[in-house]
ChimeraX commands (.cxc) that place a marker at each C-alpha (Angstrom):
marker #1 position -14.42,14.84,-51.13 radius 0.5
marker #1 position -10.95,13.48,-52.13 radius 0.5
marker #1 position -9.19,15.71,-50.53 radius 0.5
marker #1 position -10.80,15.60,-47.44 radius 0.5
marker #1 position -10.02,11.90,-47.78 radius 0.5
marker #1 position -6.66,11.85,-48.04 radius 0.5
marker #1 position -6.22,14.95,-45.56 radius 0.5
marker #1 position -8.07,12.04,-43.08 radius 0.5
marker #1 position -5.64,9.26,-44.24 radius 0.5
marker #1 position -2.43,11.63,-43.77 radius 0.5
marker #1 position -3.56,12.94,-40.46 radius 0.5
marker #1 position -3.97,9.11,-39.03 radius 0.5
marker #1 position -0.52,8.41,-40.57 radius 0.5
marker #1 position 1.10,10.99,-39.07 radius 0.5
marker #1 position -0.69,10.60,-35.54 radius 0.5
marker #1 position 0.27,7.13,-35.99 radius 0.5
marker #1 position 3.66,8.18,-36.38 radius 0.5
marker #1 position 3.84,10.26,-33.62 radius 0.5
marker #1 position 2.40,7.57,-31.00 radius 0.5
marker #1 position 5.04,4.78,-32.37 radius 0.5
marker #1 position 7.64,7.92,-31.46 radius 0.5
marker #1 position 6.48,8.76,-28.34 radius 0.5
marker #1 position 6.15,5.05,-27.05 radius 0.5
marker #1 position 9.54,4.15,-28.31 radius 0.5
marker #1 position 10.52,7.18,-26.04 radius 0.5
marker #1 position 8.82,6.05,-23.27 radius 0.5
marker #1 position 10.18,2.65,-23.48 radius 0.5
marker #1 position 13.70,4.17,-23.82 radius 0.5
marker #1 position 13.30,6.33,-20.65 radius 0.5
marker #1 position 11.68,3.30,-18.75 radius 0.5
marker #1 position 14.92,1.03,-19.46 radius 0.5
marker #1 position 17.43,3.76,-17.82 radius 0.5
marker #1 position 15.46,3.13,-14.68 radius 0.5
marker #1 position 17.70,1.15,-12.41 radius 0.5
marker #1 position 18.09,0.40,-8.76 radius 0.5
marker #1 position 21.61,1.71,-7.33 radius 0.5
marker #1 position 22.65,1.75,-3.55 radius 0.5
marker #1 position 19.16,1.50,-2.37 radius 0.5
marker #1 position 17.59,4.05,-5.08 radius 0.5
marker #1 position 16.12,4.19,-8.00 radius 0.5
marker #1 position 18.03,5.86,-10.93 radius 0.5
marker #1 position 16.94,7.42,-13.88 radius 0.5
marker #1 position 14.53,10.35,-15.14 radius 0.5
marker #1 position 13.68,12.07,-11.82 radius 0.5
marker #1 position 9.65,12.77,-12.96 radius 0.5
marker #1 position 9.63,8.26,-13.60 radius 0.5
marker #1 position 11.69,7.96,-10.78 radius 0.5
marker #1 position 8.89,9.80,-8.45 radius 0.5
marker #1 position 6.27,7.92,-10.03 radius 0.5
marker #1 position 7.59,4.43,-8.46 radius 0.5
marker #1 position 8.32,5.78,-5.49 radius 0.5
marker #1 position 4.70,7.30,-4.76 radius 0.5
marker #1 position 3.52,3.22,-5.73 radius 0.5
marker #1 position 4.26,0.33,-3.00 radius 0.5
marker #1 position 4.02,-2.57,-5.76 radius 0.5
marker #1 position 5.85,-1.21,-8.37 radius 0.5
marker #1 position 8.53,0.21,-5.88 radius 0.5
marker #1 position 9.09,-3.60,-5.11 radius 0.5
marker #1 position 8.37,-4.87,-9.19 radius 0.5
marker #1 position 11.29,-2.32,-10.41 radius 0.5
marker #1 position 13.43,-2.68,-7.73 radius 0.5
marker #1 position 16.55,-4.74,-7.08 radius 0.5
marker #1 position 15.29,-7.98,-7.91 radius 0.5
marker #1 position 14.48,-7.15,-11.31 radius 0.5
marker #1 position 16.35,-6.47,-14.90 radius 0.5
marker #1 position 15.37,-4.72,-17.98 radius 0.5
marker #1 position 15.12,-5.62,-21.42 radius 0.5
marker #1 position 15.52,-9.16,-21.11 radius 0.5
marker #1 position 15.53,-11.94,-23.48 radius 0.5
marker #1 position 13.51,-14.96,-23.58 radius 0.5
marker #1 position 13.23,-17.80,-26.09 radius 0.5
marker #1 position 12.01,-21.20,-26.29 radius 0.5
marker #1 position 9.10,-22.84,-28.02 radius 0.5
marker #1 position 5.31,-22.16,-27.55 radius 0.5
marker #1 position 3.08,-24.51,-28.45 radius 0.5
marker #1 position 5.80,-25.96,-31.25 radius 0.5
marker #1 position 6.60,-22.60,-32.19 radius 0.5
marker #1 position 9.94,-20.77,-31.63 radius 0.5
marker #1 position 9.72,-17.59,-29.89 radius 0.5
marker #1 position 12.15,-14.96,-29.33 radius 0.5
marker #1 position 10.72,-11.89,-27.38 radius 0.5
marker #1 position 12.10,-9.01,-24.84 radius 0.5
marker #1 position 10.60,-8.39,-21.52 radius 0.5
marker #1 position 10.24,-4.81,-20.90 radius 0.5
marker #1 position 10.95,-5.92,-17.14 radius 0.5
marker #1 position 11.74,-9.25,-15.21 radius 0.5
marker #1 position 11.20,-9.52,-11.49 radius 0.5
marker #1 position 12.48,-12.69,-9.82 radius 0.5
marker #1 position 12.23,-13.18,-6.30 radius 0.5
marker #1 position 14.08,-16.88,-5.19 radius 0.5
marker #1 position 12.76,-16.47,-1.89 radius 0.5
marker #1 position 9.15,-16.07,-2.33 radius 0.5
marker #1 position 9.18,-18.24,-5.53 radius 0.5
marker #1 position 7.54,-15.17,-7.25 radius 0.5
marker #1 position 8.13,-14.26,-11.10 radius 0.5
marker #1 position 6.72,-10.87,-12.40 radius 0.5
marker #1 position 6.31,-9.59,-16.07 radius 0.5
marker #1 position 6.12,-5.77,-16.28 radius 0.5
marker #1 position 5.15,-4.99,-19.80 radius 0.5
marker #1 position 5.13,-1.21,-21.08 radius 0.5
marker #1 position 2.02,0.08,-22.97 radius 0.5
marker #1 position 1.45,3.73,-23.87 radius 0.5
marker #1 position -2.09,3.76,-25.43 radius 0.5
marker #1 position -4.71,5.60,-24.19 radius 0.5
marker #1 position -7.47,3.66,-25.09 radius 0.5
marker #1 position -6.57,0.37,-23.32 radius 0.5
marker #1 position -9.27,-1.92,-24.40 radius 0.5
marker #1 position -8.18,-1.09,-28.33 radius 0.5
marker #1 position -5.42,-3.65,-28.42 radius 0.5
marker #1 position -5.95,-5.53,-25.21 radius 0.5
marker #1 position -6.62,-9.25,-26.47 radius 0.5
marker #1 position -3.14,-8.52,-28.24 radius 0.5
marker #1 position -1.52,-7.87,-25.24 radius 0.5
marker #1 position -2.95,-10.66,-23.33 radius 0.5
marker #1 position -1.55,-12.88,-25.79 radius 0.5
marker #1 position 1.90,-11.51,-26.10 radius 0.5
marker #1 position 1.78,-11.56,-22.20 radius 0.5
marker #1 position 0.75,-15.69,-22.33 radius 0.5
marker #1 position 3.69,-16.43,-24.53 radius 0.5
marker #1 position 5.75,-14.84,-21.80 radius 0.5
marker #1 position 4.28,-16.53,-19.25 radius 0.5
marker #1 position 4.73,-19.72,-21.15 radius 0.5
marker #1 position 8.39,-19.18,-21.48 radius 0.5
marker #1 position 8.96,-18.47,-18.33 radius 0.5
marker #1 position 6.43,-21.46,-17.05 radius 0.5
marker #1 position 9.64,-23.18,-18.66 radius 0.5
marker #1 position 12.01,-21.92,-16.96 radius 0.5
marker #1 position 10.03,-21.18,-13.52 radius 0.5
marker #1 position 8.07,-24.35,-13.41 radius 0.5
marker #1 position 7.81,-24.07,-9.32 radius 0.5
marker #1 position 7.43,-20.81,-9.52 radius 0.5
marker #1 position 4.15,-18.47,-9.54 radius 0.5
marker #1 position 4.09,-16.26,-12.49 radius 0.5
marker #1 position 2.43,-12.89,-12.60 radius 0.5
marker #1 position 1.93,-10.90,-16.07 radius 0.5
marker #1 position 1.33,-7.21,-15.19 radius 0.5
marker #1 position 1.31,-4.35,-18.16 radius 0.5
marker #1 position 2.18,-0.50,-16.75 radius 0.5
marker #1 position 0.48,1.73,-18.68 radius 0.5
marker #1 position 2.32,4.53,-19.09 radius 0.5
marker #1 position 0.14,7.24,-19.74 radius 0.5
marker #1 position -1.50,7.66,-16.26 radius 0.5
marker #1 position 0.60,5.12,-14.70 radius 0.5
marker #1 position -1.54,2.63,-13.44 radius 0.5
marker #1 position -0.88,-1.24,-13.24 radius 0.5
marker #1 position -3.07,-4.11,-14.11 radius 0.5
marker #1 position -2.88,-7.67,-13.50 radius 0.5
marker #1 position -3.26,-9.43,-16.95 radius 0.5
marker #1 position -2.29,-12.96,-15.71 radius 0.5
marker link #1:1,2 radius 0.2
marker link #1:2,3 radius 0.2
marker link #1:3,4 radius 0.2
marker link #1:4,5 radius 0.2
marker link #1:5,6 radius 0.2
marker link #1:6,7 radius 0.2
marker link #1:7,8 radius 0.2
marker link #1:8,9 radius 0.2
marker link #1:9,10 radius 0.2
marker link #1:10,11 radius 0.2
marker link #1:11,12 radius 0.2
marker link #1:12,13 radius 0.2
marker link #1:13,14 radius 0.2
marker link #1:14,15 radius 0.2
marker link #1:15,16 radius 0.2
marker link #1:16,17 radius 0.2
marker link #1:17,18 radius 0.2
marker link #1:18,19 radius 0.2
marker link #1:19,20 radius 0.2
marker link #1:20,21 radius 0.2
marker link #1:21,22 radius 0.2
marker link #1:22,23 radius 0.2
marker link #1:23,24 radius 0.2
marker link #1:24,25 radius 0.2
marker link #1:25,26 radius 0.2
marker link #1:26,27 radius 0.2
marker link #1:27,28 radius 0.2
marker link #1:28,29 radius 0.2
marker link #1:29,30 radius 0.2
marker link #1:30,31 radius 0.2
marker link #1:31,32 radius 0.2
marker link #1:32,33 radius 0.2
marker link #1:33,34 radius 0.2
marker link #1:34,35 radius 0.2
marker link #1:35,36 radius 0.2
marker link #1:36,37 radius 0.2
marker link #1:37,38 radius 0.2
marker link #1:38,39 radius 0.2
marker link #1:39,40 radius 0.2
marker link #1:40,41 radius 0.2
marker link #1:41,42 radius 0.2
marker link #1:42,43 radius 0.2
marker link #1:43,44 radius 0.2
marker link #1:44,45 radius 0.2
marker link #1:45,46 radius 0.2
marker link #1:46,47 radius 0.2
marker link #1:47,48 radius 0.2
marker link #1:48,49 radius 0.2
marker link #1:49,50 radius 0.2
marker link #1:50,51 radius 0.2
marker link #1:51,52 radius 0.2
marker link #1:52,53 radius 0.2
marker link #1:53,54 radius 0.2
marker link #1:54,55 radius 0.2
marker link #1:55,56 radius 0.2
marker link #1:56,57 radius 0.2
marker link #1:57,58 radius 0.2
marker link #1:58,59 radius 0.2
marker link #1:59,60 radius 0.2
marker link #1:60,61 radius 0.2
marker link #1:61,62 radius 0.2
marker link #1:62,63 radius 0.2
marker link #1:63,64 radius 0.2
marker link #1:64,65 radius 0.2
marker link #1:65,66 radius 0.2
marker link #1:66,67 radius 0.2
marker link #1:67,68 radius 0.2
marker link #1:68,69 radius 0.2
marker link #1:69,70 radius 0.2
marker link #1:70,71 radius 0.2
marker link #1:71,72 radius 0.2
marker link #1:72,73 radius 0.2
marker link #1:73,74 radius 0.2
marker link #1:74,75 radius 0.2
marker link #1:75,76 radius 0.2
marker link #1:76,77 radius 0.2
marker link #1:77,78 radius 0.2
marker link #1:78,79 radius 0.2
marker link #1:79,80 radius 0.2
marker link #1:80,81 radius 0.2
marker link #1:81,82 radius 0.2
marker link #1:82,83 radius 0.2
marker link #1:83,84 radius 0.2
marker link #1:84,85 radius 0.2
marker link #1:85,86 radius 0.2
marker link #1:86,87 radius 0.2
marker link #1:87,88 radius 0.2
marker link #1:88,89 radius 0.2
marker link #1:89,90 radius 0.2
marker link #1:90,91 radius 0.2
marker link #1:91,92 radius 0.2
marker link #1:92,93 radius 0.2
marker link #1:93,94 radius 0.2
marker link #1:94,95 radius 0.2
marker link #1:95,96 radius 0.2
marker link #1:96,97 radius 0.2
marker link #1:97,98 radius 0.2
marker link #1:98,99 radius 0.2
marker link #1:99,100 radius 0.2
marker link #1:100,101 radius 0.2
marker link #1:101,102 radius 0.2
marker link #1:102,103 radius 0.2
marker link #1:103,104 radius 0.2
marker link #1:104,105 radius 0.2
marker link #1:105,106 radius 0.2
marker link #1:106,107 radius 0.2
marker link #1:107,108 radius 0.2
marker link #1:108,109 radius 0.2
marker link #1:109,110 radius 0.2
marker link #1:110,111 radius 0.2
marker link #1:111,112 radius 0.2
marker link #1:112,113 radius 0.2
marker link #1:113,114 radius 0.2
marker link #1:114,115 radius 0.2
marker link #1:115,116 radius 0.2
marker link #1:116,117 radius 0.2
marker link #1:117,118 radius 0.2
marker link #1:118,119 radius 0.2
marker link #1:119,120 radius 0.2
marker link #1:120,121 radius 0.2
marker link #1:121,122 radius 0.2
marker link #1:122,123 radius 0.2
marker link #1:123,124 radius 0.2
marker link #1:124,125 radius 0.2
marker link #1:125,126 radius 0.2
marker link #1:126,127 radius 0.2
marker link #1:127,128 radius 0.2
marker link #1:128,129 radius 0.2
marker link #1:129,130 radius 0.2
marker link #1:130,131 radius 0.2
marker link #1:131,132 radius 0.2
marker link #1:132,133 radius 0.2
marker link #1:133,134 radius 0.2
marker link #1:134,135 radius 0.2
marker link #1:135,136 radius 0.2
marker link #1:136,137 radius 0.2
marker link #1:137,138 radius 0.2
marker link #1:138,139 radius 0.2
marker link #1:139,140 radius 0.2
marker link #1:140,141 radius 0.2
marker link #1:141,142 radius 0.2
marker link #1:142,143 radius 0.2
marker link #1:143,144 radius 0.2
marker link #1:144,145 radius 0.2
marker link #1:145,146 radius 0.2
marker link #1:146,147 radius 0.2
marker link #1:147,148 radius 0.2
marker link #1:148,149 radius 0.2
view
């Protein structure tokens, strides 16, 4: 009975493991993405991906940066975060978050992500206060895209 408890706890530590690799991964490959001379660069099997969806196409394109910072304070709290991907569009007074997720089950940590994706919105409420601010996560494991906030 031990033994088949522990070979339980070391399999969920090393699937654990394994997810936290592959995500970082993910995220890494999903940074290199950029727009260049009216194309996308990066991994040509990501790359393919955007192109084959309209409103991502326009999320990851040449109005938006990766990896950027925000900080300020959230309801009295400091806050220093990363955006897996900014879109700002002057024109159309429009303000996109594109957070990265690479679970499978996407209800197991949802209410986590909803939060993290109000203290962005928050932030950016800030710094955007005429602006309308969408918080989208891209979950990368059948690449779909869902409007959080």
């Amino acid at each position: 009975m031990q033994q088949t408890k522990l070979n339980k706890i070391m399999h969920d530590i090393e699937s654990a493991e394994f997810a936290t690799a592959a995500g970082t991964d993910m995220h890494a490959q999903m940074a290199k993405i950029r727009f260049q001379n009216g194309d996308f660069v990066g991994p040509a099997d990501i790359v393919s991906k955007i192109k084959t969806h309209t409103e991502l196409s326009e999320i990851m394109g040449p109005l938006s940066r990766t990896e950027v910072p925000l900080a300020g304070y959230v309801d009295s709290v400091f806050l220093s975060r990363r955006v897996d991907r900014l879109y700002v569009n002057k024109d159309t007074k429009t303000v996109v978050v594109l957070d990265y997720k690479t679970d499978a089950n996407k209800k197991k940590y949802y209410e986590k992500y909803r939060v993290q994706l109000m203290e962005y919105y928050k932030l950016l409420k800030e710094i955007f206060p005429d602006f309308n601010i969408k918080c989208k996560i891209l979950w990368l494991n059948d690449f779909t895209l869902e409007n959080v906030i």
